[in-house]
C-alpha positions in Angstrom: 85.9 -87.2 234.7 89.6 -88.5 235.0 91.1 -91.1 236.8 89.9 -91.3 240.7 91.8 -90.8 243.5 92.9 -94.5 245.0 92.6 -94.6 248.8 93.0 -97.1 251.4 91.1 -97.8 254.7 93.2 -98.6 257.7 91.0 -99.7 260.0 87.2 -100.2 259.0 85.4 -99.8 263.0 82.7 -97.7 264.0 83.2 -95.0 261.5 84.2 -97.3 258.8 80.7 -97.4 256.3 80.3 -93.2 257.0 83.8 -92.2 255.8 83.5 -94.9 252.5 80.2 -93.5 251.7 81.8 -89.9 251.8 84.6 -90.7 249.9 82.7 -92.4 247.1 80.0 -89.1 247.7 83.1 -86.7 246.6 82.9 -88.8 242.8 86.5 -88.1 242.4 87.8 -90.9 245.0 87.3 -94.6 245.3 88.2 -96.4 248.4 89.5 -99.7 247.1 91.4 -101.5 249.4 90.9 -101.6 253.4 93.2 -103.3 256.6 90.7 -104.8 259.5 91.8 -107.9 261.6 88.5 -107.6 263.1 85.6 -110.1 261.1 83.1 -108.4 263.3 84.1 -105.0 261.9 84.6 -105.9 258.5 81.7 -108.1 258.7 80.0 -104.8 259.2 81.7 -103.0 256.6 80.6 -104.9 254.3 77.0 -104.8 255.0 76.1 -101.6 255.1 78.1 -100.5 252.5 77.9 -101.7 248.6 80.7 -102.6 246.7 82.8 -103.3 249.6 83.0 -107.2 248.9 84.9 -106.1 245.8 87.8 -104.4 248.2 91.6 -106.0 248.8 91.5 -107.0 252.0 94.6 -107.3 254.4 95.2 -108.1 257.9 98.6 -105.8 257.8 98.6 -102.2 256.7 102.0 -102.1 256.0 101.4 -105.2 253.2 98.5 -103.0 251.9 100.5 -100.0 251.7 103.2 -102.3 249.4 101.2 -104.3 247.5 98.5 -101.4 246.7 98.8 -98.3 244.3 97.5 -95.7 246.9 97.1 -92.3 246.4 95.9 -91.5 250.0 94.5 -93.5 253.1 92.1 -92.6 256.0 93.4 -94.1 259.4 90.5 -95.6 261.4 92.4 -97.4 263.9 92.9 -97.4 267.8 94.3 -94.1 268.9 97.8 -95.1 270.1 98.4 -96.6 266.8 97.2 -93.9 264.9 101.2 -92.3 264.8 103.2 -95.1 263.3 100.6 -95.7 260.7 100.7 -91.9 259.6 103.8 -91.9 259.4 104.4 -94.8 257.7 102.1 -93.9 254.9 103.9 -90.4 255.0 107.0 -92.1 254.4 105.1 -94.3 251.4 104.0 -90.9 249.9 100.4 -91.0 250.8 98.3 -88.2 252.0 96.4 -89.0 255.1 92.7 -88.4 256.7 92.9 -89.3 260.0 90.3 -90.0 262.8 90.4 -87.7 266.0 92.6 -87.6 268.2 95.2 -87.3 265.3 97.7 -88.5 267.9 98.1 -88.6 272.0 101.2 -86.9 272.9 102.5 -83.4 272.0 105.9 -84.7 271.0 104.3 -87.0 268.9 102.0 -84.5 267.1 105.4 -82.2 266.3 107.0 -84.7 264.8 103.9 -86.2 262.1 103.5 -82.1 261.5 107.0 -81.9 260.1 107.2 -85.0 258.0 104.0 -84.0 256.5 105.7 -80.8 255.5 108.7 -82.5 254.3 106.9 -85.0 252.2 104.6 -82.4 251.0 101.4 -84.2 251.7 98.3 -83.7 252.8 97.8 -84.9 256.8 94.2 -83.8 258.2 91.9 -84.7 261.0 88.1 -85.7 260.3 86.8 -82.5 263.0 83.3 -82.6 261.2 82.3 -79.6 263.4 84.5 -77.2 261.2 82.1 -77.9 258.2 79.3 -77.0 260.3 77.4 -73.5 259.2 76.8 -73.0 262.9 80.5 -73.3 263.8 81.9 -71.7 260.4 79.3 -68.3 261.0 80.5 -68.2 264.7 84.2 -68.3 263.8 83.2 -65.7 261.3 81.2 -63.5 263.6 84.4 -63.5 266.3 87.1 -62.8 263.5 85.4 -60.0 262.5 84.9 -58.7 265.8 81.2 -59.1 265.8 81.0 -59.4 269.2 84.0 -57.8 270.4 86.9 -59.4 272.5 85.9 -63.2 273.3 85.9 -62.9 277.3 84.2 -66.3 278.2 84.1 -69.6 276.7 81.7 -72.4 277.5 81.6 -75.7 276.1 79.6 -79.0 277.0 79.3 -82.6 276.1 77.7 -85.7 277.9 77.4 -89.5 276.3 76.9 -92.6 277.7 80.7 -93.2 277.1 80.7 -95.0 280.3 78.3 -97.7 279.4 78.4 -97.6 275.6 81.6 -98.6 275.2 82.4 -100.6 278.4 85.2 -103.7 277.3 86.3 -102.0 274.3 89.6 -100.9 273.2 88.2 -97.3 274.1 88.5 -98.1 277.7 92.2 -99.5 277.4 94.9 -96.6 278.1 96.9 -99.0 275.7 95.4 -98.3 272.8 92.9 -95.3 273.5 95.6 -93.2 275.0 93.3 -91.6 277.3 89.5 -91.6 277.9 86.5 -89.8 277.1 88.6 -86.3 276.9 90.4 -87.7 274.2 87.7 -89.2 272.2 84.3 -87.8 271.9 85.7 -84.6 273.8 88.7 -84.1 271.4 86.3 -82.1 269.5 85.6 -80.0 271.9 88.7 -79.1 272.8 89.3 -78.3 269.4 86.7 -76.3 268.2 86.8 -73.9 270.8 89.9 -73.0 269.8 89.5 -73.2 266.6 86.3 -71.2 266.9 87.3 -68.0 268.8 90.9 -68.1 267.2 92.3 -68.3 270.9 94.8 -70.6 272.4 94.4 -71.8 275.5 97.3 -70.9 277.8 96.5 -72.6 281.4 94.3 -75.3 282.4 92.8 -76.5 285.6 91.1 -79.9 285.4 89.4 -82.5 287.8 88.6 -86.0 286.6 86.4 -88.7 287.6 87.3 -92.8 286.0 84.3 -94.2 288.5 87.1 -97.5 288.4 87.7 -97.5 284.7 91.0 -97.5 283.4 90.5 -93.9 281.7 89.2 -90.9 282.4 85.5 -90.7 282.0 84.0 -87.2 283.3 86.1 -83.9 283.2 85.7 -80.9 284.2 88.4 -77.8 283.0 88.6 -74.3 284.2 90.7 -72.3 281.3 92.6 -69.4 280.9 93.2 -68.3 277.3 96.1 -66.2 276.2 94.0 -63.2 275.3 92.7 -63.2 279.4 89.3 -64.8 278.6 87.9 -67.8 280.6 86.5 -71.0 280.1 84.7 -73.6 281.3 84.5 -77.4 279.7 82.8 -80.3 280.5 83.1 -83.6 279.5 80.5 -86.0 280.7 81.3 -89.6 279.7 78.7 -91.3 282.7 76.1 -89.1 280.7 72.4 -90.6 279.4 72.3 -89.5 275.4 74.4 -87.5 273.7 74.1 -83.6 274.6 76.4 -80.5 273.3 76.3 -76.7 273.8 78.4 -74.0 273.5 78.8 -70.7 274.6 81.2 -67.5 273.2 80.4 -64.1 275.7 82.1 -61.0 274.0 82.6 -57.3 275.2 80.5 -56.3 272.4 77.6 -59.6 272.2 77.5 -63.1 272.3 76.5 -66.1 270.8 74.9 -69.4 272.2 74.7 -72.5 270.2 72.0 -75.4 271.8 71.7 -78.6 271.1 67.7 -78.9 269.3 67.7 -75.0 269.7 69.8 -74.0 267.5 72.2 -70.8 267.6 71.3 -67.8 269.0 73.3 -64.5 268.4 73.0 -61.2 270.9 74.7 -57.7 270.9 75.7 -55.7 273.4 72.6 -55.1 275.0 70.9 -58.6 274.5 69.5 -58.3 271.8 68.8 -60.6 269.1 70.7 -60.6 266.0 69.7 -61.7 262.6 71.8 -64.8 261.8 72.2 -66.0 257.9 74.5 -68.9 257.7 76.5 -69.2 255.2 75.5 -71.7 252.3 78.6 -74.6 253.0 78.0 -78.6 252.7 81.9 -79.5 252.5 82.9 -82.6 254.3 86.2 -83.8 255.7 86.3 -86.2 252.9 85.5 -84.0 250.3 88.2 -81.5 251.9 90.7 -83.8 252.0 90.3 -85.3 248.1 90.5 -81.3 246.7 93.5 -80.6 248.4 95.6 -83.7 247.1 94.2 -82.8 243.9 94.9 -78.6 244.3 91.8 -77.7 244.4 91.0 -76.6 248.3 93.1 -75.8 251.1 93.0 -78.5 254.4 90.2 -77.3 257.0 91.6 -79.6 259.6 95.3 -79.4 259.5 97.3 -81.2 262.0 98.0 -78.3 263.9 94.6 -78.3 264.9 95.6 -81.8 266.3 98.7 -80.6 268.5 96.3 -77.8 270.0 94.3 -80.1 271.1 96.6 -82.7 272.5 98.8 -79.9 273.8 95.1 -78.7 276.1 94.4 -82.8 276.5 98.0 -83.3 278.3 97.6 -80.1 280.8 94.7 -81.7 281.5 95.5 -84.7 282.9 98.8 -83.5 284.1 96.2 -81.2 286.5 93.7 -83.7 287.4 96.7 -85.7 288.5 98.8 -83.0 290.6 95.6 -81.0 291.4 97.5 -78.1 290.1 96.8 -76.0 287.7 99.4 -76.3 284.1 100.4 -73.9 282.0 99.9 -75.0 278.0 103.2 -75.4 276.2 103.9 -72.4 273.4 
């Protein structure tokens, strides 16, 4: 095996020890140097994963990204900070892995989407759920026409968002940019989308912040471009974590539980042999084969101006209790 791939951690938080151990699982990259101002998080870091005392550690990105020989980074940050550090590492010549919500406002997601073109480097989003077999055979079931035209959409999430992470940086609209919607719920919003191959084209949202500072519960009736409907909720006051998801077609249908697994129907209800597809890719892995030519990006960050694009006619709707059209 050649050289590995040198990459840098910005920000080493919650996800921190899950995306080093998957970067060192890929045996082509190395994570060697990491940016966390936080002891408690680093503290962390370093205890569950091994090797990580050996790691340069710096309390500025922007000095890691001088004084290090990088060949990508993955940006584990607060959300509204997740922009200028992509695009600084853009401008360095880094590829970037970024955590969800790649950024928080449309104009903001246009603008990393062409410098990543114009430096030529990779810039994905860590959406686990389009590794999933589940997902993956249900994007391929609808692209195929499976189960004829999508007409109905359901997706559902609840956490205890609310409690969990009460006094953290989450619950700031400084630095998390919005609330539950655009945290834990950022993946739903994407993978339905990215699922049925539809874009969303109006939204109709109510929002509950029971006094936080963000939204915590949301509820959004959509229209999608092709006439289908949809319904999402995002439950941040919720006890667990819970998820299902629902795509009703002209010619079947497919239902995915959380602890049931999926379910797939034709036309006339009944069941239909399902055979996933054999597929244990990772964002991590993804995003090491593409800098080195050997995949294509699974998450690209036009998955990450969908979302924010649906995210932003949300709240626009919860707050005028109108319904808003999605940009083109």
């Amino acid at each position: 095996m050649g050289k590995k791939l040198r990459v840098g951690f910005i920000g080493a938080g919650g996800m921190g020890p899950h995306h080093y151990h998957a970067v060192h699982a890929t045996k082509k990259a190395q994570v060697v140097a990491l940016t966390e101002p936080s002891k408690k998080s680093l503290d962390r870091m370093l205890e569950h994963c091994d090797g990580a005392g050996k790691l340069a550690v710096y309390a500025d990105y922007k000095k890691m990204l001088k004084d290090e020989a990088l060949d990508g980074v993955v940006v584990l940050s607060p959300h509204t900070l997740h922009y200028e550090q992509i695009m600084t590492s853009l401008d360095k010549g880094l590829h970037v892995l970024t955590e969800k919500p790649m950024v928080c406002t449309i104009r903001r997601a246009k603008t990393l989407i062409k410098k990543a073109k114009a430096t030529k480097r990779v810039l994905m989003i860590s959406y686990q759920r389009h590794f999933s077999p589940q997902f993956r055979y249900m994007r391929d079931q609808i692209a195929k026409g499976a189960v004829g035209k999508v007409q109905y959409v359901q997706a559902f999430q609840a956490q205890n968002w609310l409690r969990g992470v009460k006094g953290t940086w989450r619950q700031q609209m400084a630095l998390s940019g919005g609330g539950q919607l655009n945290d834990s719920g950022s993946h739903l919003v994407d993978i339905v989308m990215w699922v049925t191959g539809l874009k969303v084209k109006q939204v109709f949202a109510k929002m509950e912040n029971y006094s936080a500072e963000v939204d915590i519960d949301s509820s959004l009736a959509m229209t999608f471009e092709n006439g289908a409907l949809g319904s999402m909720s995002v439950v941040g006051n919720g006890q667990g974590f819970y998820e299902d998801f629902t795509v009703v077609g002209s010619k079947g249908a497919l239902y995915l539980r959380q602890g049931l697994g999926l379910v797939q129907v034709d036309k006339d209800g009944r069941p239909v042999t399902i055979k996933l597809p054999k597929y244990n890719n990772t964002p991590q892995k993804n995003f090491v084969d593409s800098i080195l030519g050997k995949d294509t990006p699974q998450t690209p960050p036009e998955c990450g101006l969908r979302t924010i694009e649906v995210t932003e006619a949300a709240w626009k709707s919860a707050a005028t209790g109108k319904p808003v059209t999605v940009p083109k």
